[in-house]
PyMOL Python script that loads the backbone (N, CA, C, O; Angstrom):
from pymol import cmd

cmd.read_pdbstr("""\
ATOM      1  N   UNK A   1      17.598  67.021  12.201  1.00  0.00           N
ATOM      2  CA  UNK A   1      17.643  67.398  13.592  1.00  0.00           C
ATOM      3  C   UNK A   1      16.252  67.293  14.218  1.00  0.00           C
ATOM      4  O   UNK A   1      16.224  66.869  15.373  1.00  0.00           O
ATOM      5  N   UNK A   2      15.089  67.615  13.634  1.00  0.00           N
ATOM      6  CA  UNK A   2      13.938  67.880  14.199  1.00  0.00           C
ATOM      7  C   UNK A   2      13.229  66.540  14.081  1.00  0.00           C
ATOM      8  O   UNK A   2      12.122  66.395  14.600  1.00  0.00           O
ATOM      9  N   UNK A   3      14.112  65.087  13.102  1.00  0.00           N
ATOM     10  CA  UNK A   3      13.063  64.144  12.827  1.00  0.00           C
ATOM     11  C   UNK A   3      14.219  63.441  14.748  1.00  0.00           C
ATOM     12  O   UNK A   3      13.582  62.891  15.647  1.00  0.00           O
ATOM     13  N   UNK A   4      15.478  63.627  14.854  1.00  0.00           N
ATOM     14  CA  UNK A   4      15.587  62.904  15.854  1.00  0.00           C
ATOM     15  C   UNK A   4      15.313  63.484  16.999  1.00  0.00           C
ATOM     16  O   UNK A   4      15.575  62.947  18.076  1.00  0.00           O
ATOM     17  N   UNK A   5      14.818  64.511  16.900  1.00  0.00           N
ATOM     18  CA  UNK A   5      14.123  65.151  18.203  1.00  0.00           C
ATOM     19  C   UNK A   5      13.156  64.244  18.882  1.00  0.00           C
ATOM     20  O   UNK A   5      13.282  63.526  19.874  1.00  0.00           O
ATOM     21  N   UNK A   6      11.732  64.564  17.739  1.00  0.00           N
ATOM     22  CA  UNK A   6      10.499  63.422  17.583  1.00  0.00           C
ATOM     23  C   UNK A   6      11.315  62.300  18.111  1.00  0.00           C
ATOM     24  O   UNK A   6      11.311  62.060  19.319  1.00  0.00           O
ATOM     25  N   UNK A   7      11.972  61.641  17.323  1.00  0.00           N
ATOM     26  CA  UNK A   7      12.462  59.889  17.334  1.00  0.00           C
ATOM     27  C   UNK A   7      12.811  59.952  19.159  1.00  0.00           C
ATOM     28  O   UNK A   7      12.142  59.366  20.010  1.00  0.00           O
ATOM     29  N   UNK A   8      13.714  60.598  19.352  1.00  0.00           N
ATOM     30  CA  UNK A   8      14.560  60.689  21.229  1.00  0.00           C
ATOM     31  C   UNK A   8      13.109  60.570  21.980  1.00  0.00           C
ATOM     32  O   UNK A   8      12.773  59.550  22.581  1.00  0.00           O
ATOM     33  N   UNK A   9      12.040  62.100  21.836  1.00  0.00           N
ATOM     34  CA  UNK A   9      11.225  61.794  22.854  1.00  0.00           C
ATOM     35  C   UNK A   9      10.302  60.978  23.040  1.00  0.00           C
ATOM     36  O   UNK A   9       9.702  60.790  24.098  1.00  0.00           O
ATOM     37  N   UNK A  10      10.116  60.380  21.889  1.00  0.00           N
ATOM     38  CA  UNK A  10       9.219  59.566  22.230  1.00  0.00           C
ATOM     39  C   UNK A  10       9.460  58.416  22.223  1.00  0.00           C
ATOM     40  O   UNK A  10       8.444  57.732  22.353  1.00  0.00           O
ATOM     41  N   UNK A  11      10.800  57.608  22.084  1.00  0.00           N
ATOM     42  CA  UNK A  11      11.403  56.831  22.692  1.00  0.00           C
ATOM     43  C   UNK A  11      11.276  56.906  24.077  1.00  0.00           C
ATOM     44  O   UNK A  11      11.023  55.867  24.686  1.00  0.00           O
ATOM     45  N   UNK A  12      11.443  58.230  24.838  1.00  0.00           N
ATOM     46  CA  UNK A  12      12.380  58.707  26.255  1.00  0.00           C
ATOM     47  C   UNK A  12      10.363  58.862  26.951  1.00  0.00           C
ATOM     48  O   UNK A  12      10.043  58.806  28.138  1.00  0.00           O
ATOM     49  N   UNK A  13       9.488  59.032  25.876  1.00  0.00           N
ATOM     50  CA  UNK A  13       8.129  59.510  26.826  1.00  0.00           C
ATOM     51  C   UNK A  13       7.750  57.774  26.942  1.00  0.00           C
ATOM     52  O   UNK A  13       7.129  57.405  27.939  1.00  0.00           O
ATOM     53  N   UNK A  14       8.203  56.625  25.754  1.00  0.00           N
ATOM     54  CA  UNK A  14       7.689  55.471  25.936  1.00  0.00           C
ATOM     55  C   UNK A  14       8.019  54.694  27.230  1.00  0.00           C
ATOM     56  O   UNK A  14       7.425  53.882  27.939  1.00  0.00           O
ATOM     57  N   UNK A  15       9.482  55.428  27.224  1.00  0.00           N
ATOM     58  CA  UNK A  15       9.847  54.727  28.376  1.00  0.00           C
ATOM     59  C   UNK A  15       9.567  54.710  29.958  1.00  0.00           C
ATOM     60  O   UNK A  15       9.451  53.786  30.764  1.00  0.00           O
ATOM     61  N   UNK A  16       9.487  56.545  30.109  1.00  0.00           N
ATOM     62  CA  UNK A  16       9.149  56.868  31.390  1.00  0.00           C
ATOM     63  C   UNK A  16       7.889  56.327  31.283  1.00  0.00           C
ATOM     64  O   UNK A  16       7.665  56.089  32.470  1.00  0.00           O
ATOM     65  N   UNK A  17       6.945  55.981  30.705  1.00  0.00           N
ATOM     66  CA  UNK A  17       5.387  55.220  30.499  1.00  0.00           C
ATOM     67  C   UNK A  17       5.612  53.856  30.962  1.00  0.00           C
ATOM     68  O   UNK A  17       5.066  53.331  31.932  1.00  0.00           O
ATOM     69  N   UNK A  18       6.233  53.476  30.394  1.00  0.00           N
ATOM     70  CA  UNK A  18       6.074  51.778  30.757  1.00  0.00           C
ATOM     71  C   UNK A  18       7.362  51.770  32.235  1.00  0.00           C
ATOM     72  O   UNK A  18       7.251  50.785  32.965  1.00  0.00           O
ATOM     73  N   UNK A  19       8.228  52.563  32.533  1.00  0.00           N
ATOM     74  CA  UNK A  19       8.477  52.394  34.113  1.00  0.00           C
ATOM     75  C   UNK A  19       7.416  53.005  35.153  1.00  0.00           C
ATOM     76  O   UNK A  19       7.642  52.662  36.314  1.00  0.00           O
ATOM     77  N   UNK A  20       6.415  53.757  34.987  1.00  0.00           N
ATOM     78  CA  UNK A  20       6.190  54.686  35.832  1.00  0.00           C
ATOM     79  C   UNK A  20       4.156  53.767  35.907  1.00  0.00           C
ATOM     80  O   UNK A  20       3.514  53.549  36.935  1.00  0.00           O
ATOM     81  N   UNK A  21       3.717  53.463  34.434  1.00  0.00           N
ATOM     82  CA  UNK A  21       2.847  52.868  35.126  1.00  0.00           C
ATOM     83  C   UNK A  21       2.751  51.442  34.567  1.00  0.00           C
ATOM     84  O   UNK A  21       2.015  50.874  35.374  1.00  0.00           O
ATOM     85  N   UNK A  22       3.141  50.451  33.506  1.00  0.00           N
ATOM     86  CA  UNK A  22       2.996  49.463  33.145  1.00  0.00           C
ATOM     87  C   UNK A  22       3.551  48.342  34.541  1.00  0.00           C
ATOM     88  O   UNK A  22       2.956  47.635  35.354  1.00  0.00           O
ATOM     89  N   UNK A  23       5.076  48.683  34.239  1.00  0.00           N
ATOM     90  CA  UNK A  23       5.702  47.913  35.510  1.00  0.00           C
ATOM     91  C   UNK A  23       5.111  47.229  36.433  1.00  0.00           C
ATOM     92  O   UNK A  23       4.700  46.094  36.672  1.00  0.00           O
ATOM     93  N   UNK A  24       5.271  49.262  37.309  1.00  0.00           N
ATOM     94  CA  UNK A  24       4.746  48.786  38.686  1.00  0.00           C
ATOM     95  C   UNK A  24       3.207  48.112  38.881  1.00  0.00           C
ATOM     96  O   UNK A  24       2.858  47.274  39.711  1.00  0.00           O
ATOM     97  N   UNK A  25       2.400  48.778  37.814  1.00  0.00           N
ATOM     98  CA  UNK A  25       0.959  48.576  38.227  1.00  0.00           C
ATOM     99  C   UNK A  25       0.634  47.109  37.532  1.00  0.00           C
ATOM    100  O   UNK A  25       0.207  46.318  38.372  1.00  0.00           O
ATOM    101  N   UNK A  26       0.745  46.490  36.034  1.00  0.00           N
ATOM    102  CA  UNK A  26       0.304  46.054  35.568  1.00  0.00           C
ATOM    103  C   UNK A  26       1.270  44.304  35.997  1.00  0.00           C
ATOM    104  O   UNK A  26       0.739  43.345  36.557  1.00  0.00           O
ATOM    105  N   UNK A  27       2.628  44.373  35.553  1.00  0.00           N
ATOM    106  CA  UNK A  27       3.257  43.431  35.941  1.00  0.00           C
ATOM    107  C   UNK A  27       4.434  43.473  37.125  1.00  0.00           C
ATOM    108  O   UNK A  27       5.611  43.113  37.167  1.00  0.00           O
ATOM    109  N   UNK A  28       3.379  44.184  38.195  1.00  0.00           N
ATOM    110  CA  UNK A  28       4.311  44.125  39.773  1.00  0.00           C
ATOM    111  C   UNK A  28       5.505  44.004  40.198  1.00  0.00           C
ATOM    112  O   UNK A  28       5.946  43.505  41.234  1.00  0.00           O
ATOM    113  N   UNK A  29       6.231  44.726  38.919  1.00  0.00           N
ATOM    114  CA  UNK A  29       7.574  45.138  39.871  1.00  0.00           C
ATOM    115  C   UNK A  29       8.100  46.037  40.639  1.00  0.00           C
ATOM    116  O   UNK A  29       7.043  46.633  40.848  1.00  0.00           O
ATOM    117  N   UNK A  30       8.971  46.709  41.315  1.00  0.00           N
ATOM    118  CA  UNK A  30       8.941  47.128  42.515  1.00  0.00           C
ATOM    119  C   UNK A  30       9.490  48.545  41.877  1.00  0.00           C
ATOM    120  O   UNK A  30      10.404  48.497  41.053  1.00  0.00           O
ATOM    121  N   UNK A  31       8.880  49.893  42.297  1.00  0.00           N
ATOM    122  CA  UNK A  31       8.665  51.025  41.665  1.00  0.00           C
ATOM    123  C   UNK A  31      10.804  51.569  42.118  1.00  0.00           C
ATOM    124  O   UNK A  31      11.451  52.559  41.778  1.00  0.00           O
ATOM    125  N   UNK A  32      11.096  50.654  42.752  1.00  0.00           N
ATOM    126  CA  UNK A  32      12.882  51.101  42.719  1.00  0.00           C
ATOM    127  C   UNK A  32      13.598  50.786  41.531  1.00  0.00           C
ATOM    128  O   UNK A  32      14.531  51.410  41.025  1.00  0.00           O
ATOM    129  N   UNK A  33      12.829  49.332  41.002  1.00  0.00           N
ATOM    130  CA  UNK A  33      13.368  48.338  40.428  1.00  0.00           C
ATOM    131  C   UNK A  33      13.147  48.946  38.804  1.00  0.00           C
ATOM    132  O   UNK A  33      14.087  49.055  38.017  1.00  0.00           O
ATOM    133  N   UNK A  34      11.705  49.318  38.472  1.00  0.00           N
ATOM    134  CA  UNK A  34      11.318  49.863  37.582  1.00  0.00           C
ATOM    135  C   UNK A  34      11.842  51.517  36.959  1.00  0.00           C
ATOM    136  O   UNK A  34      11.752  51.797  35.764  1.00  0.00           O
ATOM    137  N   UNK A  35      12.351  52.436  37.945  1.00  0.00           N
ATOM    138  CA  UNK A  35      13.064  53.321  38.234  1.00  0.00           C
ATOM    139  C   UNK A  35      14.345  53.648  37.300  1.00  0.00           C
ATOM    140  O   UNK A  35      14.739  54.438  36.441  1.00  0.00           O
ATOM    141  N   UNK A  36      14.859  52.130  38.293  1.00  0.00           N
ATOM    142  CA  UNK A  36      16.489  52.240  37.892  1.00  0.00           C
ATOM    143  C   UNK A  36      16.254  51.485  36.261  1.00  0.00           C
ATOM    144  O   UNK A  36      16.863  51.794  35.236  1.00  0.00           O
ATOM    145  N   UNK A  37      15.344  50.580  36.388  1.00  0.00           N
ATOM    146  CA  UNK A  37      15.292  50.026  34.804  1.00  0.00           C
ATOM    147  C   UNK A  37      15.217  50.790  33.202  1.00  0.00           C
ATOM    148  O   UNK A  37      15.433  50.341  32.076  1.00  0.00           O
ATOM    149  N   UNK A  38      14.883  51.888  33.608  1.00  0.00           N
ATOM    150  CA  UNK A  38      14.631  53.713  32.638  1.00  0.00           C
ATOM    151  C   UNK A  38      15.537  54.468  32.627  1.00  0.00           C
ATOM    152  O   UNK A  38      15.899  55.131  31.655  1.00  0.00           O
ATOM    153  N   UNK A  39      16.097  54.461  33.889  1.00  0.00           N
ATOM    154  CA  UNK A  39      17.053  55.818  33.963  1.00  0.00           C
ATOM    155  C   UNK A  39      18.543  55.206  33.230  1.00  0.00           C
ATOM    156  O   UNK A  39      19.069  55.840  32.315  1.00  0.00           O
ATOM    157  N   UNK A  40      19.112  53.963  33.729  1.00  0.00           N
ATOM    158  CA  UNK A  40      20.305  53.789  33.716  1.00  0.00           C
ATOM    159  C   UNK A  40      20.396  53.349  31.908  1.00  0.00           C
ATOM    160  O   UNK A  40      21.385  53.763  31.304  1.00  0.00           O
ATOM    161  N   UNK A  41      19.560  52.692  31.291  1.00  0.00           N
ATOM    162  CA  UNK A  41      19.400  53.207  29.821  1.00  0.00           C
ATOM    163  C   UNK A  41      19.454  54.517  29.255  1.00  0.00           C
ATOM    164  O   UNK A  41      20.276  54.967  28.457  1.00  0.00           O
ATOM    165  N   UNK A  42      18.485  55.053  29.768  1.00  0.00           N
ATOM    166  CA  UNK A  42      18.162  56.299  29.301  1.00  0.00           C
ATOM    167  C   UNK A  42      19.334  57.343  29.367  1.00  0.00           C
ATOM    168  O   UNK A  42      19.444  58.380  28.712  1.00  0.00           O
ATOM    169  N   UNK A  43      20.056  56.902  30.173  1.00  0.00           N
ATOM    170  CA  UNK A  43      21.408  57.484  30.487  1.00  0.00           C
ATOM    171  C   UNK A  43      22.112  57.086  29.752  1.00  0.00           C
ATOM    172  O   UNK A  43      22.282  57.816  28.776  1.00  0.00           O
ATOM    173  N   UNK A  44      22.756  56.003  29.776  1.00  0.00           N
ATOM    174  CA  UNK A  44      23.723  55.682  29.214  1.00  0.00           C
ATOM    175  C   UNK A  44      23.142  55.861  27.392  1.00  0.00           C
ATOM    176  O   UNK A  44      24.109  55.652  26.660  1.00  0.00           O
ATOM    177  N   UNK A  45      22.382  56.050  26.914  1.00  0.00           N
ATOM    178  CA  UNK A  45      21.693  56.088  25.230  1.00  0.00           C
ATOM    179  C   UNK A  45      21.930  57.553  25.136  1.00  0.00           C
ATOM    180  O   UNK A  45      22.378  57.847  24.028  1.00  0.00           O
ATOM    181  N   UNK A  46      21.738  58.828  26.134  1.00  0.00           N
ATOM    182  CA  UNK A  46      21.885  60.366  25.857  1.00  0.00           C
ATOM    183  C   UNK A  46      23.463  60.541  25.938  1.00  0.00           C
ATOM    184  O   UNK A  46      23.915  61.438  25.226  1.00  0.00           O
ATOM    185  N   UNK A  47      24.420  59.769  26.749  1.00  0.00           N
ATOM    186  CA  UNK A  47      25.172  59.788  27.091  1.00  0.00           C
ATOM    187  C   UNK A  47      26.702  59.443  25.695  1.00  0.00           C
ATOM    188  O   UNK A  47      27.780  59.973  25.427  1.00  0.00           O
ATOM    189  N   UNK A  48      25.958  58.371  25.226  1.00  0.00           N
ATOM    190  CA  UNK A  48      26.407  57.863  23.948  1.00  0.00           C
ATOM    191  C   UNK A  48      26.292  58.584  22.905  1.00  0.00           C
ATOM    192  O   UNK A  48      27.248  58.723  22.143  1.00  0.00           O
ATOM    193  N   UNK A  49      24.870  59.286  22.641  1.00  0.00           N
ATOM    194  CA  UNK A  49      24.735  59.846  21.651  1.00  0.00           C
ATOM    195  C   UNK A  49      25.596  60.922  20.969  1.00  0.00           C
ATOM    196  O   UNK A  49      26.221  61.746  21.636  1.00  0.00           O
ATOM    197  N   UNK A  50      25.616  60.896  19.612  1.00  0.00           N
ATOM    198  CA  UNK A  50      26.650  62.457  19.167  1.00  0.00           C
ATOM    199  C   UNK A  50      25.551  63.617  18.710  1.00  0.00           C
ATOM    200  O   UNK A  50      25.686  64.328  17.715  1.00  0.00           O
ATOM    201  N   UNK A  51      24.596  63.656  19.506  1.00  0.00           N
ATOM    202  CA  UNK A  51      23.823  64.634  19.640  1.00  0.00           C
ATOM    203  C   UNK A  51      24.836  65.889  20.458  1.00  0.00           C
ATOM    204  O   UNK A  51      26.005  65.743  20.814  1.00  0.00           O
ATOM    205  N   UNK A  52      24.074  66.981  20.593  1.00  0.00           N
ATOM    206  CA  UNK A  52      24.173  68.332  21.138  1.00  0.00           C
ATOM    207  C   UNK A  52      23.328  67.927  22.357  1.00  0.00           C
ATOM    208  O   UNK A  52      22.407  67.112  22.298  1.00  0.00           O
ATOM    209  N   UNK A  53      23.764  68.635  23.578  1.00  0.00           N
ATOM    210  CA  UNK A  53      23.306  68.381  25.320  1.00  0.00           C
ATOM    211  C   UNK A  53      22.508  69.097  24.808  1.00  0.00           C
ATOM    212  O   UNK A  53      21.705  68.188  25.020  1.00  0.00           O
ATOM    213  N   UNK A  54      21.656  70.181  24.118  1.00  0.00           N
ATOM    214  CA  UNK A  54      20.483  70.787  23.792  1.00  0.00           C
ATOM    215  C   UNK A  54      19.693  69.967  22.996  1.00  0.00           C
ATOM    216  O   UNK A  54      18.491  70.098  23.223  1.00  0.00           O
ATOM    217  N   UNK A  55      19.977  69.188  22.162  1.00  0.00           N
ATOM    218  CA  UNK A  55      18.916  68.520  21.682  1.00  0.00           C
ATOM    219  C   UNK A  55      18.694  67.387  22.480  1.00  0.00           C
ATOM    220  O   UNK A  55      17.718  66.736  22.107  1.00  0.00           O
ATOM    221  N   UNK A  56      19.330  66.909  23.533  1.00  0.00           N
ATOM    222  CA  UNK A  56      19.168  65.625  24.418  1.00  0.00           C
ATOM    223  C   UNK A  56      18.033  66.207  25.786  1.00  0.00           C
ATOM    224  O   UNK A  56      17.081  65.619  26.298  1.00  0.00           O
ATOM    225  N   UNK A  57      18.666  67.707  26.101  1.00  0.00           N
ATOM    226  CA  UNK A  57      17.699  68.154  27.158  1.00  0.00           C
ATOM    227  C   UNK A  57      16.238  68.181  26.386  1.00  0.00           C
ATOM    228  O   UNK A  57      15.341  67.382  26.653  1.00  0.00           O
ATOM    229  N   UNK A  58      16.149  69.079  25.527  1.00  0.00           N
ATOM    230  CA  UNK A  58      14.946  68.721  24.764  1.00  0.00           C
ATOM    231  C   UNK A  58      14.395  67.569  24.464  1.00  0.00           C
ATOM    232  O   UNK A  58      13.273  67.212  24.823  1.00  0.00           O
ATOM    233  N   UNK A  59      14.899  67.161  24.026  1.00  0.00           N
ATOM    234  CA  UNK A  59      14.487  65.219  23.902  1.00  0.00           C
ATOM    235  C   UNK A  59      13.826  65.184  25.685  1.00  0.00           C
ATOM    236  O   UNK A  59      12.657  64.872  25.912  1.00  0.00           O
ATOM    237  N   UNK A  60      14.518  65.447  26.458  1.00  0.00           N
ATOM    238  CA  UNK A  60      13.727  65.082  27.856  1.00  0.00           C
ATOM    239  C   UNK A  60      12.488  65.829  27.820  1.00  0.00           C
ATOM    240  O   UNK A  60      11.447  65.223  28.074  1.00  0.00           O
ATOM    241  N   UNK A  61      12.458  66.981  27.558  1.00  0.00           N
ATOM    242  CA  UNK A  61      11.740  68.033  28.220  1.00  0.00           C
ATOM    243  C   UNK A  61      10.301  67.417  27.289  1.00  0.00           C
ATOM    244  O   UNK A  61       9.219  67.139  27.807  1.00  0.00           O
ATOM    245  N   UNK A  62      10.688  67.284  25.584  1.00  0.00           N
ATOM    246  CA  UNK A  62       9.323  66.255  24.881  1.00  0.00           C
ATOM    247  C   UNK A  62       8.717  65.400  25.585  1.00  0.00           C
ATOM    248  O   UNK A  62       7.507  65.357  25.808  1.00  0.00           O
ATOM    249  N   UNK A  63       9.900  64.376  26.123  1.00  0.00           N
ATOM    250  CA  UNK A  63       9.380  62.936  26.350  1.00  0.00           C
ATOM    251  C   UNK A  63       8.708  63.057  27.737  1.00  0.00           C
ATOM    252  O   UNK A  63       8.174  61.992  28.044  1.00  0.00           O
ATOM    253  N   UNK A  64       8.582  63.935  28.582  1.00  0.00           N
ATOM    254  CA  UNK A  64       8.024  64.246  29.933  1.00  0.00           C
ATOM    255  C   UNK A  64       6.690  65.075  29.213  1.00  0.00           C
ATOM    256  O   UNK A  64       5.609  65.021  29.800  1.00  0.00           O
ATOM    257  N   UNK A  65       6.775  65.649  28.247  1.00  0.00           N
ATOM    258  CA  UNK A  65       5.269  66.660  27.659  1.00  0.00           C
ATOM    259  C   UNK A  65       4.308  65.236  26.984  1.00  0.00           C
ATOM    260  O   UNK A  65       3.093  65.058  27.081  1.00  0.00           O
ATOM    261  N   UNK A  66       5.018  64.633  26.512  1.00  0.00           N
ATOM    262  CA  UNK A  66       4.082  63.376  25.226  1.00  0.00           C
ATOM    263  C   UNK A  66       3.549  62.693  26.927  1.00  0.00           C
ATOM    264  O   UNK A  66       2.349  62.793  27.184  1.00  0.00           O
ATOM    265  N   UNK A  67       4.420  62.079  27.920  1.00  0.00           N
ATOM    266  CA  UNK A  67       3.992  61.278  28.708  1.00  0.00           C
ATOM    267  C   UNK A  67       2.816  61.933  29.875  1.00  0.00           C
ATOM    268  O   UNK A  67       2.109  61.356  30.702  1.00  0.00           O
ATOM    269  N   UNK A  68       2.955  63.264  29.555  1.00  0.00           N
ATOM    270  CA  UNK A  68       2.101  64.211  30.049  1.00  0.00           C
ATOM    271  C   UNK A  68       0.637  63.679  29.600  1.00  0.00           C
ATOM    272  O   UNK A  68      -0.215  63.119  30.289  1.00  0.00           O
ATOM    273  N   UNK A  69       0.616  64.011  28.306  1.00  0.00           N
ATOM    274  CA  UNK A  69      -0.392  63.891  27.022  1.00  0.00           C
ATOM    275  C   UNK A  69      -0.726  62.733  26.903  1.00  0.00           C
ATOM    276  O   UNK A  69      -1.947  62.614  26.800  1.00  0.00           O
ATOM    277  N   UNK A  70       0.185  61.224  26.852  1.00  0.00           N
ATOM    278  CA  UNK A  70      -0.419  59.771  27.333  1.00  0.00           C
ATOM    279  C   UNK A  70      -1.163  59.920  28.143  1.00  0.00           C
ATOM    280  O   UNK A  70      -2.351  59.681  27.923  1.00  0.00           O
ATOM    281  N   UNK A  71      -0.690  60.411  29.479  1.00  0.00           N
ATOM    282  CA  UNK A  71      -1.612  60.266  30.647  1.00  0.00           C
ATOM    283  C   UNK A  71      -2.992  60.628  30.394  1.00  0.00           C
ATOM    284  O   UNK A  71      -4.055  60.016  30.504  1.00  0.00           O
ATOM    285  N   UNK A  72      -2.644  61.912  29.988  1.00  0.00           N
ATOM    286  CA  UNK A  72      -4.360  62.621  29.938  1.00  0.00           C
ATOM    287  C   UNK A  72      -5.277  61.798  28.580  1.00  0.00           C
ATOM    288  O   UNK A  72      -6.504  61.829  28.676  1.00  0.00           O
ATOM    289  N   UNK A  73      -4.874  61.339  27.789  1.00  0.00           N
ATOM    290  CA  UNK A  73      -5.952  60.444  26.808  1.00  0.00           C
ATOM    291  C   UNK A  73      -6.290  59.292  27.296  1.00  0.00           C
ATOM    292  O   UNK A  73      -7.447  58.896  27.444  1.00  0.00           O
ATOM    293  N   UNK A  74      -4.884  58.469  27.676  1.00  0.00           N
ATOM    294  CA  UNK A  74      -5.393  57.122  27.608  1.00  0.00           C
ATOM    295  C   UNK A  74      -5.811  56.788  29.378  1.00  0.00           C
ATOM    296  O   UNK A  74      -6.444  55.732  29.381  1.00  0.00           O
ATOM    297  N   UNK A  75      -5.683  57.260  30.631  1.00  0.00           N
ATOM    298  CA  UNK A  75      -5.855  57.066  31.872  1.00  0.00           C
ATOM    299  C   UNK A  75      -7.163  57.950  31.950  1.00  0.00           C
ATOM    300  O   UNK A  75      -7.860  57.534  32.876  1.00  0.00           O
ATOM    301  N   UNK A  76      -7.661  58.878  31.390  1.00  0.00           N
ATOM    302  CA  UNK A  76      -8.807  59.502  31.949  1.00  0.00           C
ATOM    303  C   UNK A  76     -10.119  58.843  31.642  1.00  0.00           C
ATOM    304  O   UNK A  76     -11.198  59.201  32.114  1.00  0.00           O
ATOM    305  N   UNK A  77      -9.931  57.838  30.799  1.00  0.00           N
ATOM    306  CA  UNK A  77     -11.003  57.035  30.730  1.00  0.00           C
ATOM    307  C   UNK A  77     -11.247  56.072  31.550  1.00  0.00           C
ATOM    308  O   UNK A  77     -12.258  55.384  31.411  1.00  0.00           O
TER     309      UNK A  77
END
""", "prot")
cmd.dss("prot")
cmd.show_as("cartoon", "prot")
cmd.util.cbc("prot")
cmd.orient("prot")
């Protein structure tokens, strides 16, 4: 339970990372486009899963803390 915790969020923190700044900033796609390109996966993969809606909310709540923690190492330089 606790190794697919790890495994979900940081799948779910890689992703909100590469829609939120790779995309738009690095290879210019359009921050709607990049958006819907995260969520409607990301949905449909929690959605599928035979996880517990508690370990999937968690899985979010990680993958928004790790992408937290990306930000602050690798952008403050």
């Amino acid at each position: 339970m606790f190794k697919t915790l790890i495994r979900n969020s940081l799948i779910l923190a890689l992703g909100f990372y590469l829609s939120i700044y790779v995309l738009p900033e690095i290879l210019h796609v359009n921050e709607t486009v990049s958006k819907y390109l995260l969520m409607i996966p990301a949905f449909i993969w929690i959605v599928r899963s035979n996880n517990r809606w508690l370990l999937n909310m968690a899985s979010i709540i990680l993958g928004f803390l790790e992408l937290a923690i990306f930000f602050l190492i690798f952008e403050s330089f």
